[in-house]
C-alpha positions as CSV (number, residue, x, y, z in Angstrom):
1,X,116.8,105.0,191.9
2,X,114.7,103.6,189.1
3,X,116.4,101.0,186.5
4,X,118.1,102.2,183.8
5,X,116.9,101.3,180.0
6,X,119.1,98.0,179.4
7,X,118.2,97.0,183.4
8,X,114.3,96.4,182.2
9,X,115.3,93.6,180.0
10,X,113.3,90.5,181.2
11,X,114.5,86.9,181.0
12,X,113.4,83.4,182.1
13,X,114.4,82.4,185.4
14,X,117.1,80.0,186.4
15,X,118.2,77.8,189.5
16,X,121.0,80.0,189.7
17,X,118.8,82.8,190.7
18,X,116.8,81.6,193.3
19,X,118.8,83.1,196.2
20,X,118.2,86.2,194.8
21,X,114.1,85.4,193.8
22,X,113.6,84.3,197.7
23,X,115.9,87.5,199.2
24,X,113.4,89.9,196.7
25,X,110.1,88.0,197.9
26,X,110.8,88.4,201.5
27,X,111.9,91.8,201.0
28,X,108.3,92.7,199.0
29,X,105.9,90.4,201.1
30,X,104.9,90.3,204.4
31,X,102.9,87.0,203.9
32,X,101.9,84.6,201.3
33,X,105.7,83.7,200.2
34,X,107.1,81.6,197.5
35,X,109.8,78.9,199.6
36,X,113.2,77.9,198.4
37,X,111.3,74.2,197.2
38,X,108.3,76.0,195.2
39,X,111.2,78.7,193.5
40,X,112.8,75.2,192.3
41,X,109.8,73.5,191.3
42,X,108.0,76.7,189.4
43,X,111.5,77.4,187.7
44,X,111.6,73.7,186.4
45,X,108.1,73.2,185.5
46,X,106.6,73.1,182.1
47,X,103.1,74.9,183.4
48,X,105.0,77.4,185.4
49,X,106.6,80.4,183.5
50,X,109.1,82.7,185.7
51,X,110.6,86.1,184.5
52,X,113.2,87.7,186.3
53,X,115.2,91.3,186.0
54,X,118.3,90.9,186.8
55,X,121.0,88.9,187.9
56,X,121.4,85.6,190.2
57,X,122.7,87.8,192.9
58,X,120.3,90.6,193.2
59,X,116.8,90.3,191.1
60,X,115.2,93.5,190.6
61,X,112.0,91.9,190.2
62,X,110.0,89.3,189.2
63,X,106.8,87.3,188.0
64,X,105.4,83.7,188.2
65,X,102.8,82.7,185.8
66,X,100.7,79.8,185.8
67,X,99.1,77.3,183.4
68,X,96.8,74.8,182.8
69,X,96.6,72.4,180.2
70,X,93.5,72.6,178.1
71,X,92.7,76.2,179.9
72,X,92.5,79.6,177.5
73,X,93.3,81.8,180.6
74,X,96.1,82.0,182.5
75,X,97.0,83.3,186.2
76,X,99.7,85.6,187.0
77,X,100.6,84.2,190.2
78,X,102.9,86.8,191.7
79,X,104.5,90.2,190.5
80,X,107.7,91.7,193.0
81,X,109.4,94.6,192.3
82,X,111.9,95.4,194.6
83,X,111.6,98.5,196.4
84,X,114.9,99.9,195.0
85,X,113.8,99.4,191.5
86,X,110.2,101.1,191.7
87,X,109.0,103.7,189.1
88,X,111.2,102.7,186.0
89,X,108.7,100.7,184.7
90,X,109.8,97.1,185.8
91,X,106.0,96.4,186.6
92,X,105.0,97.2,183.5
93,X,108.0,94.9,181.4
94,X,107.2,91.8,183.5
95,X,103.7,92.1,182.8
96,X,104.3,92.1,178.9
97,X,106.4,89.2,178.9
98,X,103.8,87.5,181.0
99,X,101.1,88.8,178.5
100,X,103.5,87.7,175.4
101,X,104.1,84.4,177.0
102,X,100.6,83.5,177.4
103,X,99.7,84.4,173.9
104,X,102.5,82.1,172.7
105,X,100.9,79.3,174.8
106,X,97.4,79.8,173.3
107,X,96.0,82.1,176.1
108,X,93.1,84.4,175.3
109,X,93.0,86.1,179.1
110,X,95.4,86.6,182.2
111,X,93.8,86.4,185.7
112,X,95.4,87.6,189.0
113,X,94.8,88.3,192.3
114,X,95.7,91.7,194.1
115,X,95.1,93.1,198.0
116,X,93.1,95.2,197.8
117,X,95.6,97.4,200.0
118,X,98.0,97.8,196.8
119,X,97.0,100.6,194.7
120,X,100.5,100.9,192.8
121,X,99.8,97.5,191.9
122,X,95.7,98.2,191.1
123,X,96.8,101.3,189.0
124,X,99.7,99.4,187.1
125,X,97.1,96.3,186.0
126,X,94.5,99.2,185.2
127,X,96.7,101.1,183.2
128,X,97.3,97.8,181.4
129,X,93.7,97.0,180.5
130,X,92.7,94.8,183.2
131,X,89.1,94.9,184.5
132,X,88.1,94.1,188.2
133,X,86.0,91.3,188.2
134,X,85.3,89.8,191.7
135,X,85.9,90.8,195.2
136,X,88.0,88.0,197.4
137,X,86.9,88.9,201.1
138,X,89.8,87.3,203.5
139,X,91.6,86.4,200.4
140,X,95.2,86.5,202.0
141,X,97.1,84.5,204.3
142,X,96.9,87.8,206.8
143,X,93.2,88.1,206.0
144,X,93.6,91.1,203.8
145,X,90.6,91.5,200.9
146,X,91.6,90.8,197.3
147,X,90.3,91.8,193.9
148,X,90.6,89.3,190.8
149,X,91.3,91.2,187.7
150,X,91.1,89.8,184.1
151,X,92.2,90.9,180.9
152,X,91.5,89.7,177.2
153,X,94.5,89.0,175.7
154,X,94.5,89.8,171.5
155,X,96.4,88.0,169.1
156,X,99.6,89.9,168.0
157,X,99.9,89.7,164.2
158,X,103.0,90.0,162.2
């Protein structure tokens, strides 16, 4: 059953919801999981940005986005939406908040990775303007192609 309107709200992750981040990313990935220790260290870090929907005892989904000091661009790490809370547009908010994030950091571009088996993910980052710009063969921990995707970012004005 999708979310409903007041689910899709998006905040910054806490400790307190790390139970829930690691029982969403093993329900969503087969491979190439975030631990317990890198959930702590991505939540407390000042280069790591981590949006959750909602609660600390069930998150709906998530997204981890990394930067780099000095860098213009940076890399959504990982986007989970849990299978329960598909098709109400989850995707979609996280990656805005990611987007808004980065602009409020200085960013000019987001980069991220996607298997290339994924095609709700490849639509969703289509639909959102990003362009495929390389092809990663044996990108994945299960050897599984990738596709790197990029997507200027423009400067909201008020």
């Amino acid at each position: 059953m999708p979310p409903t309107q007041t689910a899709r709200q998006v905040r910054r992750a806490t400790r307190a919801d790390i139970d829930a981040l690691l029982a969403l990313e093993h329900a969503t990935f087969d491979s190439d999981r975030i631990s317990r220790a890198q959930w702590r260290h991505y939540i407390g870090s000042a280069s790591t940005a981590v949006f959750v929907n909602g609660t600390p005892k069930r998150a709906d989904a998530a997204a981890v986005v990394f930067y780099r000091r000095n860098a213009q661009a940076a890399r959504l790490y990982s986007l989970a939406v849990g299978g329960h809370a598909r098709g109400g547009g989850l995707g979609s908010a996280l990656l805005a908040a990611a987007e808004a994030d980065a602009r409020a950091r200085g960013c000019t571009s987001m980069r991220l990775e996607v298997r290339a088996d994924n095609p709700s993910a490849i639509a969703l980052y289509e639909r959102r303007g990003y362009t495929r710009i390389a092809h990663l063969p044996a990108f994945y921990e299960d050897r599984t192609d990738g596709w790197r995707y990029m997507k200027r970012l423009t400067a909201v004005t008020p």
